[in-house]
Backbone as CSV, one residue per row, in Angstrom:
resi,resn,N_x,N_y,N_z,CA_x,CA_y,CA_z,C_x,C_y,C_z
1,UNK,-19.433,-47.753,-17.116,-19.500,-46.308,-17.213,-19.546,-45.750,-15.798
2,UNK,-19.024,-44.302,-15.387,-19.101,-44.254,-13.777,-19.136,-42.706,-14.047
3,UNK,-19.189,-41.966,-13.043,-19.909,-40.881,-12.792,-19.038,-39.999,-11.971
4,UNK,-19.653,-38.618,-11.156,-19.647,-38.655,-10.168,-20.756,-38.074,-9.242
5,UNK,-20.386,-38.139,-8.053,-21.542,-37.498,-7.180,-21.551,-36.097,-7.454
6,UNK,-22.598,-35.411,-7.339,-23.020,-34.015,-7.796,-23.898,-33.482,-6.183
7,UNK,-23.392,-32.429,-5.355,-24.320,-31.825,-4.743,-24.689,-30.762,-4.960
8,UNK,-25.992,-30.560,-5.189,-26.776,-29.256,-5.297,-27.663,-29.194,-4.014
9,UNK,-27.512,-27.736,-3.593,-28.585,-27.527,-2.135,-29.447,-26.060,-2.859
10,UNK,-30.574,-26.355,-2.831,-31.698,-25.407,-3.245,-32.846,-25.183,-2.109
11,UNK,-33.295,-24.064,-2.320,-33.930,-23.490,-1.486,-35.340,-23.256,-2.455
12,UNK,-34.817,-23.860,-3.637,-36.236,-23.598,-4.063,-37.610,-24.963,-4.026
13,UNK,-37.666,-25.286,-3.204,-38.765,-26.106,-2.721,-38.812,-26.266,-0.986
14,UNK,-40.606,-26.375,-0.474,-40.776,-26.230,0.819,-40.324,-27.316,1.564
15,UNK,-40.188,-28.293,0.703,-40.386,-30.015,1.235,-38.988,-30.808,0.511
16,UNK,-38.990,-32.070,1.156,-38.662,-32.902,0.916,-39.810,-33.478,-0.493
17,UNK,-41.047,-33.405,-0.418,-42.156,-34.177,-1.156,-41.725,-33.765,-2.697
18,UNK,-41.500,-32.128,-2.503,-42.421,-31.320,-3.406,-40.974,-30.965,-4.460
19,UNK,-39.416,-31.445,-3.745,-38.312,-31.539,-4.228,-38.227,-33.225,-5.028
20,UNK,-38.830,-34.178,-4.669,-38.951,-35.504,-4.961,-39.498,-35.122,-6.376
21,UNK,-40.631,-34.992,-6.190,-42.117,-34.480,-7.521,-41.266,-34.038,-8.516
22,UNK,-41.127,-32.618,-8.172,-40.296,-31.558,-9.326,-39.244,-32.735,-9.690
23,UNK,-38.089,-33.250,-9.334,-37.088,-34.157,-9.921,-38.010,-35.126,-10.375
24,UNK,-38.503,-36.327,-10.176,-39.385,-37.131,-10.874,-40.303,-36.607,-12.045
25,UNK,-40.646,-35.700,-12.006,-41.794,-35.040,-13.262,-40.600,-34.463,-14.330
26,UNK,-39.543,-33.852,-13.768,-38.856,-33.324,-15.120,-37.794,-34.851,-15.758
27,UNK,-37.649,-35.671,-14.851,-37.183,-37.305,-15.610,-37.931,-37.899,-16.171
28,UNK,-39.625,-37.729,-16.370,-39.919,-38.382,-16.853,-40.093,-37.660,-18.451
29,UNK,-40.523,-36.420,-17.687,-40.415,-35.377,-19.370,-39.343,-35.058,-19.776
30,UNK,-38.353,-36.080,-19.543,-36.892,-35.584,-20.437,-36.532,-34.127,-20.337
31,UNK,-36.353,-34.031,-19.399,-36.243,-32.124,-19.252,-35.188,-32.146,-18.266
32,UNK,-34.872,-30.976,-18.126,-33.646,-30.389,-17.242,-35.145,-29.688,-16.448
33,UNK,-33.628,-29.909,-15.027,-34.241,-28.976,-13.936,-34.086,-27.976,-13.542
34,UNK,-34.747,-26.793,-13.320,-34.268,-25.365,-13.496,-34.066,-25.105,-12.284
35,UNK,-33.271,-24.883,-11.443,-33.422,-24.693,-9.690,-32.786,-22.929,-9.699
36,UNK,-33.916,-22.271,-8.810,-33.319,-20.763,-9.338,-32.802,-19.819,-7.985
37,UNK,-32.855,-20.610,-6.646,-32.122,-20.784,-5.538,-31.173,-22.076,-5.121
38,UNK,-30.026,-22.133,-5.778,-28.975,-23.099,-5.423,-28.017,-22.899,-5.742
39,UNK,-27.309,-23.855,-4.465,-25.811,-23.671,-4.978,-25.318,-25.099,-5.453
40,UNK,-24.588,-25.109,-5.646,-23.582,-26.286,-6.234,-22.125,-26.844,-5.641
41,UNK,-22.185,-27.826,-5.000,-20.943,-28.379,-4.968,-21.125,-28.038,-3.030
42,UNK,-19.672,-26.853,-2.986,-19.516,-26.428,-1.829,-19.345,-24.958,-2.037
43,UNK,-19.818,-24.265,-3.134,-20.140,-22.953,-3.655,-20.630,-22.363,-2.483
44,UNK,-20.716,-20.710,-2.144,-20.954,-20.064,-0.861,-22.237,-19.219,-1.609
45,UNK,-21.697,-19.271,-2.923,-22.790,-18.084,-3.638,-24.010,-19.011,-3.771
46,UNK,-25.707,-18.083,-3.905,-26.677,-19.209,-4.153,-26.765,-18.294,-5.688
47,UNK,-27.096,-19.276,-6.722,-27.496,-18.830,-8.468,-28.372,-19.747,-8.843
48,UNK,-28.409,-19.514,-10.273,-29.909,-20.170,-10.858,-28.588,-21.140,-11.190
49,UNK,-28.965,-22.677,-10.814,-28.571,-23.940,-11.504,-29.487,-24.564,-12.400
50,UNK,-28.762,-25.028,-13.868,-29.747,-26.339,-14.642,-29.053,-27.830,-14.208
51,UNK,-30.233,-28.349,-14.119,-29.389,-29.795,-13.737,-30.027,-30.371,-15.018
52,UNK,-29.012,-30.864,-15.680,-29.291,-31.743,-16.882,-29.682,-33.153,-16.156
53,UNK,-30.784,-33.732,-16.371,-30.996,-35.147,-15.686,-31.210,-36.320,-16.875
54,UNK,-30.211,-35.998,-17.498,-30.424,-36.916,-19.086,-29.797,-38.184,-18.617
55,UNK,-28.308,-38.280,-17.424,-27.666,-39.244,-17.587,-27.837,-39.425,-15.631
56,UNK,-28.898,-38.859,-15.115,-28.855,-38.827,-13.556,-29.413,-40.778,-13.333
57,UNK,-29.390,-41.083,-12.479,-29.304,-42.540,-12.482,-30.426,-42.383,-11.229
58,UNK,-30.140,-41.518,-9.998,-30.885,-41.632,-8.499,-29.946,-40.306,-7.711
59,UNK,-31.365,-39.960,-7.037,-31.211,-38.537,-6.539,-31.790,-38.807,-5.014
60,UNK,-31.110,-38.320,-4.208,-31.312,-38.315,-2.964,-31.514,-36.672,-2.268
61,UNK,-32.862,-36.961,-1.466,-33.315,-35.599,-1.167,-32.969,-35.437,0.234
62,UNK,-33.031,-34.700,0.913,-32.244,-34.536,2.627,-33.009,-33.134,2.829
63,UNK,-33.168,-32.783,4.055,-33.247,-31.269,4.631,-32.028,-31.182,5.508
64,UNK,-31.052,-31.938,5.217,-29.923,-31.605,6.583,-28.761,-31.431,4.963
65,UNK,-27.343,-30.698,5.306,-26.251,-30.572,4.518,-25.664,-31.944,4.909
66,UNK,-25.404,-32.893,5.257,-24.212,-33.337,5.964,-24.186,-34.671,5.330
67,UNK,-22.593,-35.323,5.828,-22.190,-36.223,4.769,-22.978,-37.746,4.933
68,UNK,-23.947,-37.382,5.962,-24.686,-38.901,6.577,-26.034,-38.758,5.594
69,UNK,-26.507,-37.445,4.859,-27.535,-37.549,4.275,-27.299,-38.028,2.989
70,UNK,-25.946,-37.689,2.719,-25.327,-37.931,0.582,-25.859,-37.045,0.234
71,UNK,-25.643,-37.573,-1.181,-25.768,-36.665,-2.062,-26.895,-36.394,-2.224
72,UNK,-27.705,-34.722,-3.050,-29.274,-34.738,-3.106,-29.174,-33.660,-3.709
73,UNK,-30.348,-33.635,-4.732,-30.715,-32.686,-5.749,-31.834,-31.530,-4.174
């Protein structure tokens, strides 16, 4: 089964920590993630994104955009 990479950049968390947490706490409660500053992809606009994390496998968090950090919720 294969996928693809998904970037979302949100502004709605202070940290690296506190972006980890929020993704880990809504995978474990089977929940989607509500991010209500982000954009998606290479989108210019920022909107409310849901990230469905039903079929997410591993999420990588960054404070930098760039292609050395990957991908990151």
């Amino acid at each position: 089964m294969s996928g693809e990479d998904v970037s979302v950049m949100s502004g709605d968390f202070d940290g690296e920590p506190e972006a980890v947490a929020a993704i880990a706490r809504a995978m474990d409660e089977r929940r989607s993630l509500v991010l209500m500053r982000a954009r998606y992809g290479r989108e210019t606009d920022v909107n409310g994104v849901v990230v469905n994390l039903a079929n997410v496998v591993s999420a990588r968090v960054s404070k930098t955009a760039s292609a050395e950090a990957g991908q990151y919720l």
